[in-house]
N, C-alpha and C positions, 0 to 999 in steps of 0.2 A: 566465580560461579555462585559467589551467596547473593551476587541481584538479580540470577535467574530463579535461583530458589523462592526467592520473593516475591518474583512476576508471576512463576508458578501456581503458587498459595492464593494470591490475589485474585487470578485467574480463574482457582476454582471458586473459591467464594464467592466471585462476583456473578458466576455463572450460577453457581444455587440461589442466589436472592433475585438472578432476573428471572430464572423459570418458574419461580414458586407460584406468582401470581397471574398464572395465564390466564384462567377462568375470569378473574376479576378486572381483567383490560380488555376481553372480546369484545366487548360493545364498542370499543374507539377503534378499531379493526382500518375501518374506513377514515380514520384519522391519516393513517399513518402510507395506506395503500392504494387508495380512492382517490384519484385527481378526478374534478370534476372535467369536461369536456368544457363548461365556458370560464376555466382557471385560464389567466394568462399565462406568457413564457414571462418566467425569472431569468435574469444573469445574476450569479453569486462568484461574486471577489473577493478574492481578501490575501491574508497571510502569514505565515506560522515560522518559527523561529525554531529550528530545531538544534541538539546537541547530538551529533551524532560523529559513527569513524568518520575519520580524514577523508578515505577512501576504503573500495568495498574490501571489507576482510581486513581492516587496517585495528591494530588496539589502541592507534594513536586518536584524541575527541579533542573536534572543534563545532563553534555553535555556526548553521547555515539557516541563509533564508528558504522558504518555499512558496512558493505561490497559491493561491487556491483559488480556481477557477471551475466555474460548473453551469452548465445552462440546459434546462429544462421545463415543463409546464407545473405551477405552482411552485408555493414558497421551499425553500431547502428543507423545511422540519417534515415535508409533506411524505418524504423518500427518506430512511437512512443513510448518512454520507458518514465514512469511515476517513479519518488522517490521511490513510496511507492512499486512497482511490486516487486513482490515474483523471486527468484531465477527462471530465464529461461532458457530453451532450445528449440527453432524451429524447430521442425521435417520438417513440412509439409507446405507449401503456398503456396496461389493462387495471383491472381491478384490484390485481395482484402479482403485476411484472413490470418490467420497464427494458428496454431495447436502444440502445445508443451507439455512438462512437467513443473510442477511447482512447488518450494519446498521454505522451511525457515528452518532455523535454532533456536532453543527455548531454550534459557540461563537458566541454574539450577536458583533456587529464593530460598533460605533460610527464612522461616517466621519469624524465630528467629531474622533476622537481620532488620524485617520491625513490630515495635508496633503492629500499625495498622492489621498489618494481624494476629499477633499472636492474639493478643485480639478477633478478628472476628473468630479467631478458625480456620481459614484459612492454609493448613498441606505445607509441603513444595514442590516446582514444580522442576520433572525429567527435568534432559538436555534430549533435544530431537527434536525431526522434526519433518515435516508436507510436505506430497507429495504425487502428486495428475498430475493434468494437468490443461493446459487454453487455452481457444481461445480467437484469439479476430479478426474482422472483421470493414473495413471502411466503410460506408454507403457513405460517398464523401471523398474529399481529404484533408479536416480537421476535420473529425470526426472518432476517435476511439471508437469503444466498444469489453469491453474483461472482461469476468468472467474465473473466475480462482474455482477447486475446490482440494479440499486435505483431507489427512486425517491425522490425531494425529500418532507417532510414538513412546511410551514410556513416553514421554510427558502426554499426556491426548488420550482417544479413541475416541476423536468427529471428525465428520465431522465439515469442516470450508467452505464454498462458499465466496467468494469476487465477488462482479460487480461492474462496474467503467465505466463512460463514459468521453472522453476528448475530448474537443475542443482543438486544435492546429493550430500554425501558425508562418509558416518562414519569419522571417523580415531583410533581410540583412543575418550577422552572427550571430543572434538569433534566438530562438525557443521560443515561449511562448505558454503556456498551461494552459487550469485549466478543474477544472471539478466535479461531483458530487459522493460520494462513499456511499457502504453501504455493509456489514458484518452479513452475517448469521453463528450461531454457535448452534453445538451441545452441548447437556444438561453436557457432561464429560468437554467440554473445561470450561465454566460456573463456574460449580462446581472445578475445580481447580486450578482455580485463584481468584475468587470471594467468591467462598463457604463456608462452614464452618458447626460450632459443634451448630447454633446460631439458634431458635426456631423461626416458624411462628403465627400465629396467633392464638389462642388456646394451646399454647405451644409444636404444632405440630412443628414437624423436617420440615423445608425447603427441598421443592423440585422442582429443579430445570427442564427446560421446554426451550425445542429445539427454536430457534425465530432471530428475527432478534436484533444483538448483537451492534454493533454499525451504525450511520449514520454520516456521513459529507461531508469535500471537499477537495480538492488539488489544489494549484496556483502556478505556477514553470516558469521558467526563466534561457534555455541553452545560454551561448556560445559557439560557436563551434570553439575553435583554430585553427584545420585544420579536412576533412573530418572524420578523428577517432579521435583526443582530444580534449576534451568538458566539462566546466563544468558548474553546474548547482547549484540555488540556491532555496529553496523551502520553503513553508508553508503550515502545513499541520492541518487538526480541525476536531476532532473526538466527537460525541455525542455519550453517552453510552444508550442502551435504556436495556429495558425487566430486567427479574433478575439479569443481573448485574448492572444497577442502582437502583437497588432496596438494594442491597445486603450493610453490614455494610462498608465492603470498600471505599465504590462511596457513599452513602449516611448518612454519618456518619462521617468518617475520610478524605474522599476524595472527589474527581467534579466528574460530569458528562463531564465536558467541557474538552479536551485534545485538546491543540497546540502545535506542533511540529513544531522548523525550523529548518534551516540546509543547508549546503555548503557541494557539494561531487565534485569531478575531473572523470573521466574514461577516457580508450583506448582500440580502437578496433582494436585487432590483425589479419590480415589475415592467417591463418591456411594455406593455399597454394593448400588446396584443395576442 
């Protein structure tokens, strides 16, 4: 618990130093939420190294790759982009919103290869995807908000929602961000990652209930090499709530508590059109 305590403190301090100077960043307003109309589309690639659990709810940490992929109009710096956001595509923007599609990718999980899940009766998880769409919207010109929603593709049949708020702010050639998350999932995604053969209360079969799936936060820290190469370095603290910390995975074999950090690079291509 003493490296959430840390994230915590972090968290707030970092949140008092980016709200102090709103007055003195409204003039770049339009830096940050102003695509012009003859901006071309970017493709931005790249990718991040993360240290994170084995598997969800696990206290065991190995280091994974992630991909970062994003396409929309104008350079990556033009939008806020958060670590943790789901595969993007910008349809549609205004002055002060943006309107896409939103997707992930979901890695096969063998139970057989994880105790824990076998013992919890936990069956094995389809490679598969989740896709959906997201908005998100600037109230000023260091504050993001963007809910993302999707849906299970072979993987599991739940609806999944993400909301996310960030504070950001350009200092020189960095970017510093942080901000508040939280994860609602359906009763299918639950049940097959979490679930299992494992009896309730009166030796009734568990059953599992739509709700909010995890809470936490994000603290991140770009450099920006030049307008398109950038990289960034992050921390990221996940609380598990409802039936899945309830469930023998997260409360038996595993935390509730999930820290992720991680170092990724990207470039933003101009497409020419």
């Amino acid at each position: 618990m003493r490296r959430v305590a840390y994230l915590a403190a972090a968290t707030a301090g970092l949140t008092a130093a980016l709200s102090a100077p709103v007055r003195a960043q409204s003039p770049e307003y339009t830096q940050y939420t102003s695509p012009q109309p003859a901006q071309n589309w970017h493709l931005t690639l790249g990718a991040a190294l993360r240290y994170q659990p084995d598997y969800m709810g696990s206290n065991d940490y190995v280091f994974r790759p992630r991909p970062i992929i994003s396409l929309g109009r104008g350079t990556k710096s033009t939008w806020w982009s958060a670590e943790d956001d789901a595969i993007s595509i910008g349809f549609f923007s205004g002055s002060a919103w943006r309107v896409g599609l939103s997707g992930n990718l979901l890695w096969e999980r063998k139970a057989s290869s994880y105790p824990a899940l076998a013992f919890s009766g936990v069956g094995d998880a389809k490679f598969g995807a989740e896709a959906g769409a997201f908005v998100e919207f600037y109230p000023t010109s260091w504050l993001r908000g963007r809910v993302d929603v999707r849906r299970g593709i072979v993987a599991h049949d739940a609806m999944i929602a993400e909301v996310k708020l960030d504070a950001f702010q350009r200092i020189g050639a960095w970017t510093l961000g942080v901000g508040p998350r939280m994860t609602i999932a359906g009763a299918d995604y639950v049940r097959t990652y979490f679930g299992g053969a494992w009896a309730g209360n009166g030796g009734v079969l568990k059953r599992y209930n739509a709700g909010v799936h995890t809470v936490g936060a994000i603290a991140q820290a770009t450099y920006h090499w030049t307008e398109k190469f950038q990289t960034t370095a992050f921390v990221e603290y996940k609380r598990y709530m409802g039936d899945a910390a309830r469930s023998p995975v997260v409360s038996v074999f595993g935390s509730r508590n999930s820290v992720t950090v991680g170092i990724g690079a990207s470039y933003a291509f101009d497409l020419g059109f």
